[in-house]
HTML snippet that shows the backbone in 3Dmol.js (N, CA, C, O; Angstrom):
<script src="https://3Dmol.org/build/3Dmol-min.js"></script>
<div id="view" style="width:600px;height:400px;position:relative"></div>
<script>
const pdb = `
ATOM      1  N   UNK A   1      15.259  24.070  -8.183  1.00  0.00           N
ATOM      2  CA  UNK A   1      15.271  23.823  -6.761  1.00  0.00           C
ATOM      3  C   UNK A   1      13.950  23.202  -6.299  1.00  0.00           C
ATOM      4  O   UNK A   1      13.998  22.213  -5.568  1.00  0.00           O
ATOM      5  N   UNK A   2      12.766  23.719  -6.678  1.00  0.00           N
ATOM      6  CA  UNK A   2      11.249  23.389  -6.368  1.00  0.00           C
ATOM      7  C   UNK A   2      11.417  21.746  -6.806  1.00  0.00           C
ATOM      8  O   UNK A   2      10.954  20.977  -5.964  1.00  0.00           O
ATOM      9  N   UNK A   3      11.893  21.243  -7.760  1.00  0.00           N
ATOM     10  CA  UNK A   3      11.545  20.121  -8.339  1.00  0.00           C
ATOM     11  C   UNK A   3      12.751  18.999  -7.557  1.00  0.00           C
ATOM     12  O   UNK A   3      12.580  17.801  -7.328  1.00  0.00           O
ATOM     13  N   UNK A   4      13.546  19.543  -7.362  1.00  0.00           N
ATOM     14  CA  UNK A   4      14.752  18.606  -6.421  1.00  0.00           C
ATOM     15  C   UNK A   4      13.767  18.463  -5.033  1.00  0.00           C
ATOM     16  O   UNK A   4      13.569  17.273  -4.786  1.00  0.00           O
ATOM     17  N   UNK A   5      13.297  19.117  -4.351  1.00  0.00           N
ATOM     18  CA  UNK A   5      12.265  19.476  -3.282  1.00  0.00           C
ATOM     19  C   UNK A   5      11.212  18.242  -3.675  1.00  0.00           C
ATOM     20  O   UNK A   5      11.310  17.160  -3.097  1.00  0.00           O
ATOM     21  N   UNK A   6      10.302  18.453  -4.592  1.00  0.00           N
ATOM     22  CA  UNK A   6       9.264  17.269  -5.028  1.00  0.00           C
ATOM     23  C   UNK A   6      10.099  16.102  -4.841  1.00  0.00           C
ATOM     24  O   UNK A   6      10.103  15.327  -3.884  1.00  0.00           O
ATOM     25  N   UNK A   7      10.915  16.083  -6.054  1.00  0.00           N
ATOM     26  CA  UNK A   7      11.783  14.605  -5.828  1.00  0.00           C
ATOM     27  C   UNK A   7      12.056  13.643  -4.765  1.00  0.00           C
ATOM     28  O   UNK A   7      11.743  12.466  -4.593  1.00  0.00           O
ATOM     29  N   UNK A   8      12.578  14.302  -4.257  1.00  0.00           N
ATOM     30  CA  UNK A   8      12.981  13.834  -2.711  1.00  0.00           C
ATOM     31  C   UNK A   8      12.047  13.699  -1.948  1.00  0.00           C
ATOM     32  O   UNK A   8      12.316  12.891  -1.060  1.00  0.00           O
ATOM     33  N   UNK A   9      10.466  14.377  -1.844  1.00  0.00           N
ATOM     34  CA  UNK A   9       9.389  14.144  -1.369  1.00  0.00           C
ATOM     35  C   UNK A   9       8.667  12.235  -1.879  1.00  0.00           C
ATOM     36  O   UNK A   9       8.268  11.232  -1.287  1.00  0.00           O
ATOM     37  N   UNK A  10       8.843  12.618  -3.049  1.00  0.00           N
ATOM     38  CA  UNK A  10       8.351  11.598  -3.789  1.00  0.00           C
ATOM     39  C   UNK A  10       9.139  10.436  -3.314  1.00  0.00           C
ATOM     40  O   UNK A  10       8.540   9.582  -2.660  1.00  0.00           O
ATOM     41  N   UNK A  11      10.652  10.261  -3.604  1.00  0.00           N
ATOM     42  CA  UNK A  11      11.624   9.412  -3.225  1.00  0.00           C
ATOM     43  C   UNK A  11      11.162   8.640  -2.177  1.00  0.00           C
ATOM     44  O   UNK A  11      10.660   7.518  -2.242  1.00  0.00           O
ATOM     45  N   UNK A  12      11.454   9.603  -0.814  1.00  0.00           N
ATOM     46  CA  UNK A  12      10.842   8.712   0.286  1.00  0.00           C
ATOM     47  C   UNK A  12       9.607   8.198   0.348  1.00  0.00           C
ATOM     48  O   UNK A  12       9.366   7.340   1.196  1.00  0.00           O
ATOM     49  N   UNK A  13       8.662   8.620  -0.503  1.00  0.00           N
ATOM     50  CA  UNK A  13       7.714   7.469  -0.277  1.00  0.00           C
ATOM     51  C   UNK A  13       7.118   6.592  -1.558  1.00  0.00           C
ATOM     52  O   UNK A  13       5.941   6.421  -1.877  1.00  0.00           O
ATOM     53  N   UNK A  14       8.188   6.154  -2.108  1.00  0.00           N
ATOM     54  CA  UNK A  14       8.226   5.600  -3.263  1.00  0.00           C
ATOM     55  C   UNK A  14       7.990   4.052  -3.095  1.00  0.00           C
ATOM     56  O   UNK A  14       7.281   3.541  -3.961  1.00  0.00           O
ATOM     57  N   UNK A  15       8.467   3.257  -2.134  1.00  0.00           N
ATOM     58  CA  UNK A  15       8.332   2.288  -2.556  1.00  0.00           C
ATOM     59  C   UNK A  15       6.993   2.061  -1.396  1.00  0.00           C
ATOM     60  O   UNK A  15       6.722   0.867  -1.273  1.00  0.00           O
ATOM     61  N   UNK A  16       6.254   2.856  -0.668  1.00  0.00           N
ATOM     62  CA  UNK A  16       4.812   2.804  -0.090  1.00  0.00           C
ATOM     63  C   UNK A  16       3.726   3.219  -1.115  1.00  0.00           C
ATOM     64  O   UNK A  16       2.559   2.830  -1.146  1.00  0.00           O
ATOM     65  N   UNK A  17       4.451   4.232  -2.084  1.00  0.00           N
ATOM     66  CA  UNK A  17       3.155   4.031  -3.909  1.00  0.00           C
ATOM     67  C   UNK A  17       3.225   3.074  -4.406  1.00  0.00           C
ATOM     68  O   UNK A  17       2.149   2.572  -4.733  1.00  0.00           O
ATOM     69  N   UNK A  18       4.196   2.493  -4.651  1.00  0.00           N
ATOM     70  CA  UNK A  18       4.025   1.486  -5.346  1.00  0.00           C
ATOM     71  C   UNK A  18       3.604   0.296  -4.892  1.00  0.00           C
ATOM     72  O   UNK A  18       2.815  -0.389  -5.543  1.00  0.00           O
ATOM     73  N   UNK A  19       4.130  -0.104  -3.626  1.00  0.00           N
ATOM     74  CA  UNK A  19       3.274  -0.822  -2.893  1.00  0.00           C
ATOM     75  C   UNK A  19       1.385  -0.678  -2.496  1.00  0.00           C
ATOM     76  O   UNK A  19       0.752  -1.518  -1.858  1.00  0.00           O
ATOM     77  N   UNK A  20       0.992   0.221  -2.907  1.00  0.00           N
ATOM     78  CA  UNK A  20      -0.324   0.655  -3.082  1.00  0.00           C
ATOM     79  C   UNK A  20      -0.494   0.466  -3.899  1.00  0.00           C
ATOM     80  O   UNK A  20      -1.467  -0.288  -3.898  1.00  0.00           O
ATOM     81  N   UNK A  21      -0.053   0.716  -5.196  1.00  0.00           N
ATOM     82  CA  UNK A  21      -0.364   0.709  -7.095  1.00  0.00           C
ATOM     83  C   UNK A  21      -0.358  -0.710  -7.068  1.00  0.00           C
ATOM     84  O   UNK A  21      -1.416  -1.185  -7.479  1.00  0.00           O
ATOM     85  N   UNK A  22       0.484  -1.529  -6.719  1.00  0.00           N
ATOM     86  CA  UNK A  22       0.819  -3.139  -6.957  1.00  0.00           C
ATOM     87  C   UNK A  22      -0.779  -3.697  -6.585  1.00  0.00           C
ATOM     88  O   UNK A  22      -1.609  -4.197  -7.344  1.00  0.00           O
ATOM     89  N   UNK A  23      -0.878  -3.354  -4.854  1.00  0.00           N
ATOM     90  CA  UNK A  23      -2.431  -3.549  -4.476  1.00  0.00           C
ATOM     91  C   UNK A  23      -3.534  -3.278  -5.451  1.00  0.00           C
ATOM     92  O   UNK A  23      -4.484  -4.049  -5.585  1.00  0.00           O
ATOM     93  N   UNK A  24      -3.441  -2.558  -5.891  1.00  0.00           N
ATOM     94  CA  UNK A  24      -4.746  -1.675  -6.519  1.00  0.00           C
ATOM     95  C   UNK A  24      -4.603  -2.712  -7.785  1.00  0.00           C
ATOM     96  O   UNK A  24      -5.503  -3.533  -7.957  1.00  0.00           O
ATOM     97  N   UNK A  25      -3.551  -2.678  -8.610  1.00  0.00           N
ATOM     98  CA  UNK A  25      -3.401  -3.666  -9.742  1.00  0.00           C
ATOM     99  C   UNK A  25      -4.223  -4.809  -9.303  1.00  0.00           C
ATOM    100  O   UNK A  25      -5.395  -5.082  -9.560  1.00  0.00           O
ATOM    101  N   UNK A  26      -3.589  -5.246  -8.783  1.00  0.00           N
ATOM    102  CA  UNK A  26      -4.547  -6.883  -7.828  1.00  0.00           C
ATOM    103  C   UNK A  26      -5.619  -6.919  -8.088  1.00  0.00           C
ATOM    104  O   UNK A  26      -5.976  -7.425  -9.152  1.00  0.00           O
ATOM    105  N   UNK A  27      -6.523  -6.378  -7.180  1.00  0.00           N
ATOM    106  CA  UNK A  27      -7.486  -6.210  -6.883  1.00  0.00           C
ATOM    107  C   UNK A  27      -8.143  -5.364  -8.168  1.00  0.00           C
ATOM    108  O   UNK A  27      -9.364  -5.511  -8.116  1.00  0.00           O
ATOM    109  N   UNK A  28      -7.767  -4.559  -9.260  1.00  0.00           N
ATOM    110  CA  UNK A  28      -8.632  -4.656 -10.341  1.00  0.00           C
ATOM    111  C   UNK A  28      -8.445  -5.820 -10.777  1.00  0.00           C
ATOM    112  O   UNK A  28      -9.517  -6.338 -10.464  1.00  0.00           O
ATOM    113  N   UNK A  29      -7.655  -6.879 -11.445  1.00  0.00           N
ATOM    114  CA  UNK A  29      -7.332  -7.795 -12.295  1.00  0.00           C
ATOM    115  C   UNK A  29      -8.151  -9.080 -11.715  1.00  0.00           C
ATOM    116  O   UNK A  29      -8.484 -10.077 -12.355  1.00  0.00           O
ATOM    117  N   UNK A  30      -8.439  -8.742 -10.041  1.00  0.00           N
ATOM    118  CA  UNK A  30      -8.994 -10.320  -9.458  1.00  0.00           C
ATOM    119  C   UNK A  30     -10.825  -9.411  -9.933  1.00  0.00           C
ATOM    120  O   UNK A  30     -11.636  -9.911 -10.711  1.00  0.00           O
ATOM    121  N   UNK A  31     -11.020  -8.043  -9.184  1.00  0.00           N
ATOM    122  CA  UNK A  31     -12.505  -7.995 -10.195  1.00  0.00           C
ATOM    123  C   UNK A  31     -12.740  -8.273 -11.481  1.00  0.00           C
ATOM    124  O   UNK A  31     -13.879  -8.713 -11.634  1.00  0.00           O
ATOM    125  N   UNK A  32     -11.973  -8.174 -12.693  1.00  0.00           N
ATOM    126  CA  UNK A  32     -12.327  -8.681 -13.849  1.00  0.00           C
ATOM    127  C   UNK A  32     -12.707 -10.234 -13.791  1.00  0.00           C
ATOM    128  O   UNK A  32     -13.636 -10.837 -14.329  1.00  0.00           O
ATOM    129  N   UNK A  33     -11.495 -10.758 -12.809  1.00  0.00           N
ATOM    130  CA  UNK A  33     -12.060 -12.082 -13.175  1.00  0.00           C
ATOM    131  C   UNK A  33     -13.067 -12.553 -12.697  1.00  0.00           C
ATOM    132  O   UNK A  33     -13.813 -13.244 -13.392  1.00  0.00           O
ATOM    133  N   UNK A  34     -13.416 -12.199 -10.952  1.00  0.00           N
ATOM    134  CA  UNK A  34     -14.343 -12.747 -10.654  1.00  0.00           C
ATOM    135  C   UNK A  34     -14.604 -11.579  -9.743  1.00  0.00           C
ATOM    136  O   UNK A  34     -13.790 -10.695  -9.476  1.00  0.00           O
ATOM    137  N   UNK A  35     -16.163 -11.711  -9.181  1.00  0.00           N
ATOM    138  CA  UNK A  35     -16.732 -10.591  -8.032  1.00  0.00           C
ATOM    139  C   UNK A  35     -16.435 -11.137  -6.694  1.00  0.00           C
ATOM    140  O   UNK A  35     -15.996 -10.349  -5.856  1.00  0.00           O
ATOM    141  N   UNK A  36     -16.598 -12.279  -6.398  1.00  0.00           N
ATOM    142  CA  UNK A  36     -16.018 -12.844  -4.976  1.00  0.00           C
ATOM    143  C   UNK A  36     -14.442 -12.707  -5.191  1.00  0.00           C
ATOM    144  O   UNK A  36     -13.882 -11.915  -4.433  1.00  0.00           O
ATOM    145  N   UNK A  37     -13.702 -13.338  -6.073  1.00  0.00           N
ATOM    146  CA  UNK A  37     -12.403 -13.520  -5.884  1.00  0.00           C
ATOM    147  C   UNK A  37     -12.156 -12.081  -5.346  1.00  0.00           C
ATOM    148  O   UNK A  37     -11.659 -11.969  -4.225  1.00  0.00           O
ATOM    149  N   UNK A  38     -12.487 -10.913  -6.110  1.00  0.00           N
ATOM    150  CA  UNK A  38     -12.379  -9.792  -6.117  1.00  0.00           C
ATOM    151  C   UNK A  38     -12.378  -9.171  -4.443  1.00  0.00           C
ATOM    152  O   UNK A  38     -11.352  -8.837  -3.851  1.00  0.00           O
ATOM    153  N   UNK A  39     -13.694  -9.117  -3.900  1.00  0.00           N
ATOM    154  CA  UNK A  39     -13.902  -9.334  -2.517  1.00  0.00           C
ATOM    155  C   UNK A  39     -12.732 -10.114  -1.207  1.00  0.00           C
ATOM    156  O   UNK A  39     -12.403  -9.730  -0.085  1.00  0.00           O
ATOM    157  N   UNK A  40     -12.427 -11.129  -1.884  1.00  0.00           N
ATOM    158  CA  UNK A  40     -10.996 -11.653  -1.257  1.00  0.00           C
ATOM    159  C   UNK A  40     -10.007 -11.369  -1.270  1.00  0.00           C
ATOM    160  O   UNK A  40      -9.304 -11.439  -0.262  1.00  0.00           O
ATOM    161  N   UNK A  41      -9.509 -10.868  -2.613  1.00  0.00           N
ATOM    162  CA  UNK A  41      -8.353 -10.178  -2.516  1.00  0.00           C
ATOM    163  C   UNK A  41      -8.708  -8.662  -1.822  1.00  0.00           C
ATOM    164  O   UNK A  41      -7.951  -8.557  -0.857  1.00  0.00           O
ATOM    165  N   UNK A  42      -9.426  -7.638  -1.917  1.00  0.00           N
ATOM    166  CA  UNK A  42      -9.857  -6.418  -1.053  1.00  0.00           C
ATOM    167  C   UNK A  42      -9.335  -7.056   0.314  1.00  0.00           C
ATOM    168  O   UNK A  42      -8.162  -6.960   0.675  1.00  0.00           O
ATOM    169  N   UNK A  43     -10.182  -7.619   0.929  1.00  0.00           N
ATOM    170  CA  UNK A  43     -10.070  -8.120   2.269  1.00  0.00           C
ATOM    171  C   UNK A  43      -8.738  -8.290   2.600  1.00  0.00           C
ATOM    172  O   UNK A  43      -8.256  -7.562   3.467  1.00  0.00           O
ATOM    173  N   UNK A  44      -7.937  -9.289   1.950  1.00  0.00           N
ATOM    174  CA  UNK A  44      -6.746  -9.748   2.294  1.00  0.00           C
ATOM    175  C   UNK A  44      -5.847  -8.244   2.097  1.00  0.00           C
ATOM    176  O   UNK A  44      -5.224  -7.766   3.045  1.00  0.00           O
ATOM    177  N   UNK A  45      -5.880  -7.638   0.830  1.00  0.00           N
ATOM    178  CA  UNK A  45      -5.036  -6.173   0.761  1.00  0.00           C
ATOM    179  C   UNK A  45      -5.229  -5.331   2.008  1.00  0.00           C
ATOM    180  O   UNK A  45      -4.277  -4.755   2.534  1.00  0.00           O
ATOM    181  N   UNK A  46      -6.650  -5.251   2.547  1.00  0.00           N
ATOM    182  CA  UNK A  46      -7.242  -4.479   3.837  1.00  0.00           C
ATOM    183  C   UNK A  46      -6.258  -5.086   4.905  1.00  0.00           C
ATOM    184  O   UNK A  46      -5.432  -4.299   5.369  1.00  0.00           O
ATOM    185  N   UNK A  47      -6.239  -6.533   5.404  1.00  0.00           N
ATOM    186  CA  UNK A  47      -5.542  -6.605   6.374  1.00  0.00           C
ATOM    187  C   UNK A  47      -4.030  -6.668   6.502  1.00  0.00           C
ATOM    188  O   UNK A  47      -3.348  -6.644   7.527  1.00  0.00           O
ATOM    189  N   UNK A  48      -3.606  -6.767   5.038  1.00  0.00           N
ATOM    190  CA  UNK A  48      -2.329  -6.287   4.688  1.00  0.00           C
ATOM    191  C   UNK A  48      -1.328  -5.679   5.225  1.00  0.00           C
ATOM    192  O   UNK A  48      -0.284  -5.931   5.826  1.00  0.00           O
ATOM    193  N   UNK A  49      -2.190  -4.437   4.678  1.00  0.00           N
ATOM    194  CA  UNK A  49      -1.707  -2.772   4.829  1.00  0.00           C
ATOM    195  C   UNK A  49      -2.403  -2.626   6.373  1.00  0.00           C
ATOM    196  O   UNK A  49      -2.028  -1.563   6.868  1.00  0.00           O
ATOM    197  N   UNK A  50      -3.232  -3.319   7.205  1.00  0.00           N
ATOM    198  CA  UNK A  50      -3.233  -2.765   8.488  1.00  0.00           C
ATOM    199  C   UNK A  50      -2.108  -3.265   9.529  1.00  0.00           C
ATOM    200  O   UNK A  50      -1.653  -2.692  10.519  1.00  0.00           O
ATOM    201  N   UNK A  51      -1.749  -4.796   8.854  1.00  0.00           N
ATOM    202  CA  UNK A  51      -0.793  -5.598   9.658  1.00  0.00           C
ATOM    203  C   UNK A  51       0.549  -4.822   9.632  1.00  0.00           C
ATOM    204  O   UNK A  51       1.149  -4.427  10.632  1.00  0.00           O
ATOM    205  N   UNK A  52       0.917  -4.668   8.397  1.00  0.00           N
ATOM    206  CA  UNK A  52       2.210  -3.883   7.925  1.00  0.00           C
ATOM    207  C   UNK A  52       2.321  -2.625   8.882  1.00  0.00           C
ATOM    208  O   UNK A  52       3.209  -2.520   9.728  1.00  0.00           O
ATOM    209  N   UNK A  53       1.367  -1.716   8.670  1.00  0.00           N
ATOM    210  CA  UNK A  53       0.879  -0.518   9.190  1.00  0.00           C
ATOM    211  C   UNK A  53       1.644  -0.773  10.630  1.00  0.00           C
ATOM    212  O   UNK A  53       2.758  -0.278  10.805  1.00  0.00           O
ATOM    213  N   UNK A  54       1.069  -1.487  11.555  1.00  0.00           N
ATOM    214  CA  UNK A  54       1.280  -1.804  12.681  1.00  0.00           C
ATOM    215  C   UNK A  54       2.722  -2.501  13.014  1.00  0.00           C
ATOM    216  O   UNK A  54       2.948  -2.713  14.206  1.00  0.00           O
ATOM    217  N   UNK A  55       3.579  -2.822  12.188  1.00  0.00           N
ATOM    218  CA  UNK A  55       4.848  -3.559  11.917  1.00  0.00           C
ATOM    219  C   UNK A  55       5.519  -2.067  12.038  1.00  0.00           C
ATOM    220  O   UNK A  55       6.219  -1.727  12.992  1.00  0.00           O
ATOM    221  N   UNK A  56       5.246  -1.364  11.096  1.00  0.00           N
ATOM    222  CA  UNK A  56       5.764  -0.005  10.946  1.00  0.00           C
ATOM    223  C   UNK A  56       6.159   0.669  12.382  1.00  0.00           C
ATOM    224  O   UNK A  56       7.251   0.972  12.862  1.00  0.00           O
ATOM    225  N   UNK A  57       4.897   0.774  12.842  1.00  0.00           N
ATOM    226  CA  UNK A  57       4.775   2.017  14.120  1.00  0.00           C
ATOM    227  C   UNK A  57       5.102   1.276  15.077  1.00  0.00           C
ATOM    228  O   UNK A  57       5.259   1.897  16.128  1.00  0.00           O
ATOM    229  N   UNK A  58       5.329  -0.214  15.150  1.00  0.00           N
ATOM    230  CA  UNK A  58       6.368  -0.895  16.347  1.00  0.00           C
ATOM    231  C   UNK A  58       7.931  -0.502  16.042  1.00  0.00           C
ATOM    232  O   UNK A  58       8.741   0.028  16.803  1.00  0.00           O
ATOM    233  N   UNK A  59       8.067  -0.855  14.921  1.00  0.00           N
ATOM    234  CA  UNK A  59       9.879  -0.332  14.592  1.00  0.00           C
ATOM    235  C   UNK A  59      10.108   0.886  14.884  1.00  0.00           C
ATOM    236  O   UNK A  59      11.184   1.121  15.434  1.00  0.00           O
ATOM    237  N   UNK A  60       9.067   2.148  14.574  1.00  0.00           N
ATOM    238  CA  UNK A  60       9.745   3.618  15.004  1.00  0.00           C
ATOM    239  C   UNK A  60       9.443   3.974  16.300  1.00  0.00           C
ATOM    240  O   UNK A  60       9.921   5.059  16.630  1.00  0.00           O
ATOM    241  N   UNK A  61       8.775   3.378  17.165  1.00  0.00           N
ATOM    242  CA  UNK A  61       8.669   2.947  19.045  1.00  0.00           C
ATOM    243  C   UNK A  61       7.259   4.032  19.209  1.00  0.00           C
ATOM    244  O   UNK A  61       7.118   4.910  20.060  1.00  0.00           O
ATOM    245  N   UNK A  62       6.320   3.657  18.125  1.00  0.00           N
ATOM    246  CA  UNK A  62       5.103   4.340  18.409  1.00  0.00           C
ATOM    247  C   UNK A  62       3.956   3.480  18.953  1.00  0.00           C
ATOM    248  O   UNK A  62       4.055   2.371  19.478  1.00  0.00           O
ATOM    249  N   UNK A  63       3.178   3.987  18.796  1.00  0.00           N
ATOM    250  CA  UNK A  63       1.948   3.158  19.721  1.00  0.00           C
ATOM    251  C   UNK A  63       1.861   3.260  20.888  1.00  0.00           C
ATOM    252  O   UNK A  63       1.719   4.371  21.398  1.00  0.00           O
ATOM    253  N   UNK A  64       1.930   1.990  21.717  1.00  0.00           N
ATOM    254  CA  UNK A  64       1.691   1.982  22.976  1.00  0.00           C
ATOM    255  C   UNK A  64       2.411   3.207  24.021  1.00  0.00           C
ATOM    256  O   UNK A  64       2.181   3.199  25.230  1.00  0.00           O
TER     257      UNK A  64
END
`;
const viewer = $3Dmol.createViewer("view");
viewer.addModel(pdb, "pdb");
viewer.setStyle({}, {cartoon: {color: "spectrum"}});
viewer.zoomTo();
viewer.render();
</script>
């Protein structure tokens, strides 16, 4: 029962980890290659996830 409980925890926010893990991938693979590129992709992931963020909390009638 405990683990059907996790599951379903996990479930719903499954494709917002992985959408984080994908980021994080990025952004190690652009630091190996380069330290600025690296810096650019951060930035761009940063405004990303704030734009999205804000996409979000307009669809469920939050915010304002």
């Amino acid at each position: 029962m405990i683990f059907k409980t996790i599951f379903n925890l996990i479930w719903r926010y499954f494709d917002v980890i992985c959408f984080v893990l994908a980021l994080i991938c990025i952004n190690i693979g652009a630091f190996l290659l380069m330290k600025a590129i690296a810096l650019i992709t951060i930035g761009l992931s940063l405004a990303l996830i704030g734009w999205l963020s804000e996409v979000v909390d307009d669809d469920k009638g939050g915010g304002k």
